[in-house]
C-alpha positions as CSV (number, residue, x, y, z in Angstrom):
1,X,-13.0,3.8,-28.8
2,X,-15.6,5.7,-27.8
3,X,-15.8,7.0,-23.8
4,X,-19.1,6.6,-22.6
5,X,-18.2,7.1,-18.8
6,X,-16.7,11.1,-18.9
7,X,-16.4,14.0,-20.5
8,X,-12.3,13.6,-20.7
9,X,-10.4,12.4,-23.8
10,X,-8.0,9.7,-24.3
11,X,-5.3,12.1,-23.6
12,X,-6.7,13.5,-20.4
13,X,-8.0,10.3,-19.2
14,X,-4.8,8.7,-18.7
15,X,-2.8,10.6,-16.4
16,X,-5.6,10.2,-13.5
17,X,-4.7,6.2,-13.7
18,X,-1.6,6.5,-11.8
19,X,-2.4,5.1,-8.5
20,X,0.1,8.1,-6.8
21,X,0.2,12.0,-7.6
22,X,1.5,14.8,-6.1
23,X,-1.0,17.0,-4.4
24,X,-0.9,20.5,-5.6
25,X,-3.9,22.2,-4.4
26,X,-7.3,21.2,-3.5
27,X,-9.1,23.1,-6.1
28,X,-7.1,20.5,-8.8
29,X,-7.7,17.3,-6.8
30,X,-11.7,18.1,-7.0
31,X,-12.0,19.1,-10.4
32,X,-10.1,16.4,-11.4
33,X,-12.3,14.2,-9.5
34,X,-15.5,15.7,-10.5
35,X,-14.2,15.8,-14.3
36,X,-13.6,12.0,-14.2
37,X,-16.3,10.8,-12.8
38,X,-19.4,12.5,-14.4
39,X,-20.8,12.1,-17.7
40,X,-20.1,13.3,-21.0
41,X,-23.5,14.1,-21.4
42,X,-25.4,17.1,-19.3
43,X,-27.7,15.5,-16.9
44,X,-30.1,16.2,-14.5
45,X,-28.6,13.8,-11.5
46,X,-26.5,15.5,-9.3
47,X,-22.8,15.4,-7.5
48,X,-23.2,14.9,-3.6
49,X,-21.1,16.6,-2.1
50,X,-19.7,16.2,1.9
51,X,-17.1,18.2,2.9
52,X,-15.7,21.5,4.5
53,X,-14.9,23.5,1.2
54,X,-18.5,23.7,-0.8
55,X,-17.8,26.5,-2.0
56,X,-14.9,25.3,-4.2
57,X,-16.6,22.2,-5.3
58,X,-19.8,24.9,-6.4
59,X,-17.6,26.7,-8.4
60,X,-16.0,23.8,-10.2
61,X,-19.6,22.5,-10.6
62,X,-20.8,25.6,-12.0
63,X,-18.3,25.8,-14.5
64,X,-18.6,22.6,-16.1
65,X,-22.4,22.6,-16.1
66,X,-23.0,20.4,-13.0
67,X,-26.0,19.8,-10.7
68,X,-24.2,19.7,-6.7
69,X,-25.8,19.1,-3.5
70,X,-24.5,19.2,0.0
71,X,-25.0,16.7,2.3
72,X,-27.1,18.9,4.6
73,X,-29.6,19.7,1.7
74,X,-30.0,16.3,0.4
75,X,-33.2,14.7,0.5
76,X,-33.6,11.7,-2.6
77,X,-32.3,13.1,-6.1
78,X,-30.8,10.2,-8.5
79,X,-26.8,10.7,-8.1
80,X,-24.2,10.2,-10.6
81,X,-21.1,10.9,-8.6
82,X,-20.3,11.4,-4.8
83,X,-17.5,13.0,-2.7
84,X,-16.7,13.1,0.8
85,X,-14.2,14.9,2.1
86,X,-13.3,13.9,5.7
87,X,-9.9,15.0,5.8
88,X,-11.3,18.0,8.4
89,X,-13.0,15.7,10.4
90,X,-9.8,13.7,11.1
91,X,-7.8,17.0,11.6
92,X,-10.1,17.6,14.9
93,X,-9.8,13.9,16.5
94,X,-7.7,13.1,19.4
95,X,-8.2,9.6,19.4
96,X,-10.4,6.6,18.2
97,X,-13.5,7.6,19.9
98,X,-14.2,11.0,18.3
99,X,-13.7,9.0,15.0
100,X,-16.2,6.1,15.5
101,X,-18.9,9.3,16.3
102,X,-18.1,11.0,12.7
103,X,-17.5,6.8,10.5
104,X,-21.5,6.8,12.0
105,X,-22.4,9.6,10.2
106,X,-20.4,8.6,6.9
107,X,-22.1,5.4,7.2
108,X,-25.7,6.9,7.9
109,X,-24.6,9.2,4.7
110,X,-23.2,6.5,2.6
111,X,-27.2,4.5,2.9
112,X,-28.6,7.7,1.8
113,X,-26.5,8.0,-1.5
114,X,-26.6,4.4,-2.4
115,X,-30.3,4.1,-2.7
116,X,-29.7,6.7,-5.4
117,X,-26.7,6.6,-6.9
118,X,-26.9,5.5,-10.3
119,X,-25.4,1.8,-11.4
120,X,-22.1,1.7,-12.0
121,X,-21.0,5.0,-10.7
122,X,-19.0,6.0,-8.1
123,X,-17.8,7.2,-4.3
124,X,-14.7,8.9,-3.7
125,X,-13.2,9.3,0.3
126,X,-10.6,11.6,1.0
127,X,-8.9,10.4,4.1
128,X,-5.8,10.3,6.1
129,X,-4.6,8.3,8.5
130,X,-3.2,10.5,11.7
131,X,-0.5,10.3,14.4
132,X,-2.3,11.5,17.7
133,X,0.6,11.4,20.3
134,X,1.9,7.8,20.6
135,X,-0.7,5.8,18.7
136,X,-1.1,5.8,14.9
137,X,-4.6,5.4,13.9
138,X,-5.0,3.8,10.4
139,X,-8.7,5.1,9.9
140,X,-8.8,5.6,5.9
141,X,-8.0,1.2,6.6
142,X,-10.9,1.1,8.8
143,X,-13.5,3.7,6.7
144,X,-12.9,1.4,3.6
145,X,-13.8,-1.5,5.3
146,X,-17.0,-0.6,6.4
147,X,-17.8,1.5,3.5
148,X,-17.1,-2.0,1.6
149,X,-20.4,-3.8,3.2
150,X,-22.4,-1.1,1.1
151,X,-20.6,-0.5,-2.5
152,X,-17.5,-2.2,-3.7
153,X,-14.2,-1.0,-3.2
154,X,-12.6,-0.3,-6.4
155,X,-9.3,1.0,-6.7
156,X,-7.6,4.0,-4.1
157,X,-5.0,6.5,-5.1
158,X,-2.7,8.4,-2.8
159,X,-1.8,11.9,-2.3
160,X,1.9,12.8,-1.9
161,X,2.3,16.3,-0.7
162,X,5.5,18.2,-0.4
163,X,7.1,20.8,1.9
164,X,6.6,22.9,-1.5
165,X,3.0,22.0,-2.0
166,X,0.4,25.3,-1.8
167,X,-2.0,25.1,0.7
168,X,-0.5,23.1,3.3
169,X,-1.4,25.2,6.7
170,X,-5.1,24.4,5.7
171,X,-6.6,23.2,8.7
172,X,-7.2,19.9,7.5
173,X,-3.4,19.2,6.7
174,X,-1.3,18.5,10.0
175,X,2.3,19.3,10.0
176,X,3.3,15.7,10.3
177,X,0.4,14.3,7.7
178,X,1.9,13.9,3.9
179,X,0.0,11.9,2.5
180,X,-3.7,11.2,2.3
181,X,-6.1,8.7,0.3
182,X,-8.6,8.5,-2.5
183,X,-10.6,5.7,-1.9
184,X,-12.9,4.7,-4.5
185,X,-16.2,2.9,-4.1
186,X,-18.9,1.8,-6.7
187,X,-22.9,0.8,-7.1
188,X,-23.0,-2.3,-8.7
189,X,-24.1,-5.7,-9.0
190,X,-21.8,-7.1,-5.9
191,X,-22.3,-4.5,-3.5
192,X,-24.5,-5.6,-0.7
193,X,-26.3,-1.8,0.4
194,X,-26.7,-2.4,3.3
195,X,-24.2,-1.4,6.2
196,X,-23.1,-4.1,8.8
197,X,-20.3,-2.8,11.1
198,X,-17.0,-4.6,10.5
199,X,-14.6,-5.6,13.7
200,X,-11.5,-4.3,11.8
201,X,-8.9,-5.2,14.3
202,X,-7.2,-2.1,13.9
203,X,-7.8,-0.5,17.0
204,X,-7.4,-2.9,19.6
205,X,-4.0,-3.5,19.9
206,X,-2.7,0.3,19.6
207,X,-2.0,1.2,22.9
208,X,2.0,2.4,22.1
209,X,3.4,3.8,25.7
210,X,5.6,7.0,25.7
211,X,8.8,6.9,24.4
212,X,8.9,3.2,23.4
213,X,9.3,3.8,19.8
214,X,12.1,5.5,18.6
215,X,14.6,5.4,16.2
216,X,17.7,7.1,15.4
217,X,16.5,8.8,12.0
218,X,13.0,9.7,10.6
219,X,11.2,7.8,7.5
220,X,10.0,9.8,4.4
221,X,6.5,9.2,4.3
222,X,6.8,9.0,0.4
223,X,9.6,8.3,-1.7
224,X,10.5,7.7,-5.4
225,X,13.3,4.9,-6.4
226,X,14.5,4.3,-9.2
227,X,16.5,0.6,-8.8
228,X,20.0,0.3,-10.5
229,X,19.4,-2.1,-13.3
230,X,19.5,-6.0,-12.3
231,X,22.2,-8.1,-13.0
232,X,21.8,-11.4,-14.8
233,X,21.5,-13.5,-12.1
234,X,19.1,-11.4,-9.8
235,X,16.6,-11.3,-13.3
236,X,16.1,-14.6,-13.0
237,X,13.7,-13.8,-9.9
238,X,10.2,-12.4,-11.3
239,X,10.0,-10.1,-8.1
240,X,13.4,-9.3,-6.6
241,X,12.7,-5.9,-4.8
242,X,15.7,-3.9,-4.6
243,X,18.9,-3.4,-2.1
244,X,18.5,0.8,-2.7
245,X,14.9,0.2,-0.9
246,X,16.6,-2.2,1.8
247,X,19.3,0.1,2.5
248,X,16.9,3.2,3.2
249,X,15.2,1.2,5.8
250,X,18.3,-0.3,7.5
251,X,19.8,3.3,7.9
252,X,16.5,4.5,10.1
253,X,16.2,1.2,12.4
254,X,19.3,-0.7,12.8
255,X,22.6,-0.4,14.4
256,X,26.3,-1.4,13.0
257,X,26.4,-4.8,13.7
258,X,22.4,-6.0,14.0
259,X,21.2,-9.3,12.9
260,X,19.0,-8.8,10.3
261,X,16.4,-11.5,8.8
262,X,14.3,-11.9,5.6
263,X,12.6,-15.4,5.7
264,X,11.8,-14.8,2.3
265,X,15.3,-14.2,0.4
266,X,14.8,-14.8,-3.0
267,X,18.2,-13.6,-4.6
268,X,19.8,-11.7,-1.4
269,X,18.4,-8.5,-1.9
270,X,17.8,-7.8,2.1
271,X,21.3,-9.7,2.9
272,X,23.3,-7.9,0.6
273,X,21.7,-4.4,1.8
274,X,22.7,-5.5,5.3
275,X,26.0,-6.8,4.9
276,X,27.1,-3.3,3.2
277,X,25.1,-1.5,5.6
278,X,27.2,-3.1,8.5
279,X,24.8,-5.4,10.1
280,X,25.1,-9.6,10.1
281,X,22.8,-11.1,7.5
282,X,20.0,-14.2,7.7
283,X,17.1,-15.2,5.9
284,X,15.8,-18.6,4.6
285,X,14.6,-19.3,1.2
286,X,12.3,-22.3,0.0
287,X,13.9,-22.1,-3.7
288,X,17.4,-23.8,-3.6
289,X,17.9,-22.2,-7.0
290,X,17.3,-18.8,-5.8
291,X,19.2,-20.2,-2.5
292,X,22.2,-21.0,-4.5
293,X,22.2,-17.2,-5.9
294,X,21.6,-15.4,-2.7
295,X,24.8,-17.5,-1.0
296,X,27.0,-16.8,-3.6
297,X,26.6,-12.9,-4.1
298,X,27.0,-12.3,-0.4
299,X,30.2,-14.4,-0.5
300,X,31.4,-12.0,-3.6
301,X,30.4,-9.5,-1.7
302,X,32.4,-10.5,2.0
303,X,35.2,-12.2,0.1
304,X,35.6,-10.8,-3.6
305,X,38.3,-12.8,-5.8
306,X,39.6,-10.1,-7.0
307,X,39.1,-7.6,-3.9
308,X,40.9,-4.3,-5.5
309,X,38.4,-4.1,-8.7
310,X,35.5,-4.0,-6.2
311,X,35.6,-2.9,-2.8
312,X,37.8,-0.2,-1.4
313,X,36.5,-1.3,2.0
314,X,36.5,-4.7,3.2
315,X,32.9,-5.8,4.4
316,X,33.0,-8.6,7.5
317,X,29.5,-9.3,8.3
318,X,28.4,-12.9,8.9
319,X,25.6,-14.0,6.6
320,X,23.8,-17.5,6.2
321,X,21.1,-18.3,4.1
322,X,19.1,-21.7,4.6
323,X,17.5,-23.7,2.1
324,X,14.4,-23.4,4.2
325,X,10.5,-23.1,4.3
326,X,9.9,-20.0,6.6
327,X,7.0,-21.8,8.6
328,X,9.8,-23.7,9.9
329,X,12.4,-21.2,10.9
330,X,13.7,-21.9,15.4
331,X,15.7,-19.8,17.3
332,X,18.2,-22.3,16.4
333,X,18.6,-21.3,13.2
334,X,20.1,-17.9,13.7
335,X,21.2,-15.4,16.4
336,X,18.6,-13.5,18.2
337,X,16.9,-11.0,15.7
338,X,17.2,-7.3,15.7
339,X,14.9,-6.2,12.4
340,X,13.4,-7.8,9.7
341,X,12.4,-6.8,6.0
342,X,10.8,-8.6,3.7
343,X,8.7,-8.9,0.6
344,X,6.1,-11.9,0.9
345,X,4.6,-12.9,-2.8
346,X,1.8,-11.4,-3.7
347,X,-0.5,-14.4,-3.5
348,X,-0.6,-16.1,-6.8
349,X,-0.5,-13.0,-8.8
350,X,2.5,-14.4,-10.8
351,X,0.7,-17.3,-11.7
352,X,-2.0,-15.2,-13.4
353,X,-2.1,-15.9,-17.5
354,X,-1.3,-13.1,-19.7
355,X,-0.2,-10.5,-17.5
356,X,2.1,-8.3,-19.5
357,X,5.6,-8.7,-17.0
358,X,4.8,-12.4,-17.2
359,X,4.3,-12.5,-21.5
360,X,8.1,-10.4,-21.1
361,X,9.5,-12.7,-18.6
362,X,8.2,-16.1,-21.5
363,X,9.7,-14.6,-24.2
364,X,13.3,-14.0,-22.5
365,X,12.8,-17.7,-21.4
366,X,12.4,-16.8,-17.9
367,X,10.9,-17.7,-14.6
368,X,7.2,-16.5,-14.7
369,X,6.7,-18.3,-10.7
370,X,8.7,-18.5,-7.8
371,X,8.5,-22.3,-8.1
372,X,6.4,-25.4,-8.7
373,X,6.7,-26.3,-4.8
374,X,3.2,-26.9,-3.3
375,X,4.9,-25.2,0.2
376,X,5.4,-21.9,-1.7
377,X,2.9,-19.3,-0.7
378,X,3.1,-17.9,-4.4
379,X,0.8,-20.9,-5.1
380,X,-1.7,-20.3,-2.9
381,X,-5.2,-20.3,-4.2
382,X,-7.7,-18.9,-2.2
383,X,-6.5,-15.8,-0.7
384,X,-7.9,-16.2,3.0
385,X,-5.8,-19.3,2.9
386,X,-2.8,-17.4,1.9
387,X,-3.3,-14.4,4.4
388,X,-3.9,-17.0,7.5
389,X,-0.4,-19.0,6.2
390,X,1.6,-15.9,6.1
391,X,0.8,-14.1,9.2
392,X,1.3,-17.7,11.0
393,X,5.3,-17.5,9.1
394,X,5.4,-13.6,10.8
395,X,3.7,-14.5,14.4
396,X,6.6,-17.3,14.4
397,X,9.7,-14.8,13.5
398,X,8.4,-11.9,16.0
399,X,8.5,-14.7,18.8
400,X,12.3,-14.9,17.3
401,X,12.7,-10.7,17.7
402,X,14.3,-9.1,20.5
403,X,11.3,-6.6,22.7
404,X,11.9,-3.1,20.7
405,X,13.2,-4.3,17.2
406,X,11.2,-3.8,14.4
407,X,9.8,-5.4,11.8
408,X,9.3,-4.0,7.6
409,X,7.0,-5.6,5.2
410,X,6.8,-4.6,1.2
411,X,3.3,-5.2,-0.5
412,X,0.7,-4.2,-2.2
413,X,-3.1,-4.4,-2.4
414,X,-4.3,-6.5,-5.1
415,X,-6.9,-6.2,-8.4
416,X,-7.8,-9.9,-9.6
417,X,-10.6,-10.6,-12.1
418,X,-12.3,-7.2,-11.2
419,X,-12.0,-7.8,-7.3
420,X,-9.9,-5.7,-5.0
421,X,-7.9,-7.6,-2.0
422,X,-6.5,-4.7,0.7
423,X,-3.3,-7.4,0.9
424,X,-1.7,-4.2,2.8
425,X,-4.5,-4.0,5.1
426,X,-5.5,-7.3,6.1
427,X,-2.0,-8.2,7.0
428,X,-1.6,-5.3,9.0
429,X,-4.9,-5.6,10.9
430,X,-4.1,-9.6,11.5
431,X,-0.2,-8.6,12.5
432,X,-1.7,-6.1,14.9
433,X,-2.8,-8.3,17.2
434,X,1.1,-9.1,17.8
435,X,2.7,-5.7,16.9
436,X,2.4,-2.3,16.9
437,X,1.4,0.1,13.8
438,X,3.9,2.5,12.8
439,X,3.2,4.9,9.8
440,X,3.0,3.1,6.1
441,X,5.3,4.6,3.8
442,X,4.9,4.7,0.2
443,X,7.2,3.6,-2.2
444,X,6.0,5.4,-5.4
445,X,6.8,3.6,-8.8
446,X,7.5,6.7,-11.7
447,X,9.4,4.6,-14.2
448,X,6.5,2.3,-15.9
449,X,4.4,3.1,-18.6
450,X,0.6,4.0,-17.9
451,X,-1.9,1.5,-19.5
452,X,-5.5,2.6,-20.7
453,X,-7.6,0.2,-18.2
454,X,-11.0,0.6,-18.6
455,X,-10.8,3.2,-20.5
456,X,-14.5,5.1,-22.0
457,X,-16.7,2.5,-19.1
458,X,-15.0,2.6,-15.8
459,X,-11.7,3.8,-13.2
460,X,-9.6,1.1,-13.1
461,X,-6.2,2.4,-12.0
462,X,-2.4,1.3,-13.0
463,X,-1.1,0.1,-9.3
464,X,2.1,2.3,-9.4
465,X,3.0,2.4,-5.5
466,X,3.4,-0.2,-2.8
467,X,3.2,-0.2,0.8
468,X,6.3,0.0,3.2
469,X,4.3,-1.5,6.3
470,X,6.3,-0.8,9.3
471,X,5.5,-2.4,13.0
472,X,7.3,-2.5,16.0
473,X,7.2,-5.5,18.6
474,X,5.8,-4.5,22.5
């Protein structure tokens, strides 16, 4: 096939699909950037460039034949690629006020370079989101956003950095920031051009008092899991998450002997996590199939028949599981809440036709849905619909959580029919009006094969990590 979009082969265009990578060094990330998203052809448009390391990007430029520009030179030349750098920018803030000053300027910026970027090509924003004392500001969230009512937001991939990573006492790198994003943004036939500010939500409810969050251990703010292969009964759920990832998140915010709730079981993972991490385990589920399961492996798991082949400690926890539609969970239903962790569906993404998992899932004779049931979220059409239902199912449970407990969410954002949903970010900013932000941690997928998306016309990128959304209730 030929590539009409870069100057990269089939070989080197797929590694930059992987929606995660480990950061190395700045001088890779840009090239790689640049590389990808300029054409295979010479041309006489040019790479904008914003940022406090021009010199780098010149150099990279000048090697590969490149026309770049700087955001203080620029006046009107025809664009094919633009990067803006704001990591610095966000190194310097101490709070949400010295960061609406700088999004003006990105904005005023990112007018100048539509009106000449060509069609169909691209934006990238590299941006963290930053801890500044007790408040965690989520402004990559809040850049994209408004950077959305001029291109359209395409894809994102995050930066994991390590303790062994080069360059991490750059200026622009603070010691408790390890991971940044890649947003990417393109000029084409639905972006609007023109800015209109956008009432994120995702500062107004941020105002975390000293000392009121705290925990007995730290999260990573990156991790990669590899899940012990699934037993027969928990393959029968087309999105079980697993107890490894439950069990990591239990050791950082619960005690020995916490109530813990999912109100959206599916085959136990959370209540089987809980039960061997020493805390009491609840949850509804809307599937009395899946009900059934969850029920029974937590009573293998508290009362074994054949104890000495299993366990060599005996595990007591109470657990109940209802045959229930989470809109309708009470306080009556279970003891007072100390955390929750769940994974909601991901809309109706398991109701899309011809997805490979699901083509997999048909030809073992296996469930491609979480049911028929016109109550399940999972059937959901339009997505607004969806979002409004499940933060109504979460606003209900945090009324159920004690003042201090905490609450985990697993998601991802979705890519439907060429359209990218921030599912991660819209629930956040909606669940912020109840909850505090905590840092996001990224759960980063390395055992699936890398597909070809787009491949010689466009970046489309293969969705390998999801979000571990953590809040904590006033």
């Amino acid at each position: 096939m030929k590539n009409r979009f870069n100057r990269l082969s089939s070989k080197e265009w797929l590694p930059f699909q992987k929606s995660w990578f480990r950061y190395v060094s700045d001088d890779k990330l840009i090239s790689e950037n640049v590389l990808f998203f300029t054409k295979a052809e010479e041309s006489h448009e040019k790479i904008f460039y914003y940022g406090n390391d021009y010199s780098s990007v010149a150099s990279i430029c000048c090697d590969n034949s490149l026309n770049l520009v700087s955001a203080k030179d620029y006046q009107s030349e025809p664009l094919q690629f633009a990067l803006v750098d704001m990591r610095f920018d966000i190194s310097k803030m101490t709070g949400v006020e010295d960061y609406l000053i700088v999004r003006e300027k990105i904005m005023d910026i990112s007018q100048r370079i539509f009106e000449n970027l060509q069609h169909k090509r691209f934006l990238c924003v590299m941006i963290p989101n930053k801890q500044i004392n007790e408040n965690y500001f989520p402004f990559s969230w809040d850049i994209a956003y408004q950077l959305s009512t001029v291109f359209s937001l395409k894809d994102e991939k995050i930066a994991c950095m390590s303790s062994d990573s080069p360059h991490v006492n750059q200026p622009y790198f603070a010691p408790d920031l390890e991971t940044f994003y890649c947003l990417y943004f393109r000029k084409d036939e639905n972006s609007k051009g023109k800015y209109i500010p956008v009432e994120s939500g995702l500062f107004s409810n941020n105002q975390q008092k000293k000392g009121l969050v705290s925990f007995s251990k730290s999260l990573p703010y990156w991790f990669i899991l590899k899940p012990s292969p699934r037993k027969k009964n928990e393959i029968l759920h087309p999105a079980k998450y697993p107890e490894e990832l439950v069990s990591m998140f239990l050791n950082v915010f619960t005690r020995n002997g916490d109530n813990v709730l999912d109100p959206m079981s599916g085959t136990g993972s959370t209540q089987i996590a809980a039960l061997k991490s020493g805390c009491n385990a609840y949850g509804t589920e809307l599937s009395e199939f899946f009900m059934e399961i969850a029920n029974e492996r937590c009573q293998n798991l508290v009362n074994p028949q054949q104890k000495e082949l299993f366990l060599k400690e005996s595990i007591s926890g109470d657990f109940k599981i209802l045959n229930k539609d989470a809109r309708l969970i009470s306080k009556d239903d279970f003891p007072p809440v100390d955390y929750v962790i769940t994974s909601p569906p991901y809309w109706d993404m398991l109701n899309m036709k011809g997805a490979e998992n699901q083509a997999k899932r048909i030809e073992k004779g296996l469930l491609t849905s979480y049911s028929e049931l016109e109550e399940d979220l999972g059937n959901l059409v339009n997505y607004d619909d969806f979002i409004d239902e499940l933060v109504q199912i979460y606003f209900n449970i945090i009324d159920l959580m004690e003042s201090g407990s905490y609450l985990t969410i697993i998601v991802k954002n979705i890519k439907k029919k060429g359209k990218n949903y921030p599912f991660a970010w819209d629930l956040s900013a909606r669940l912020m009006e109840r909850v505090v932000l905590l840092p996001e941690v990224f759960w980063c997928q390395d055992d699936i094969n890398l597909a070809p998306y787009g491949y010689g016309n466009t970046f489309v990128s293969n969705t390998f990590h999801q979000y571990c959304l953590n809040f904590m209730k006033p």
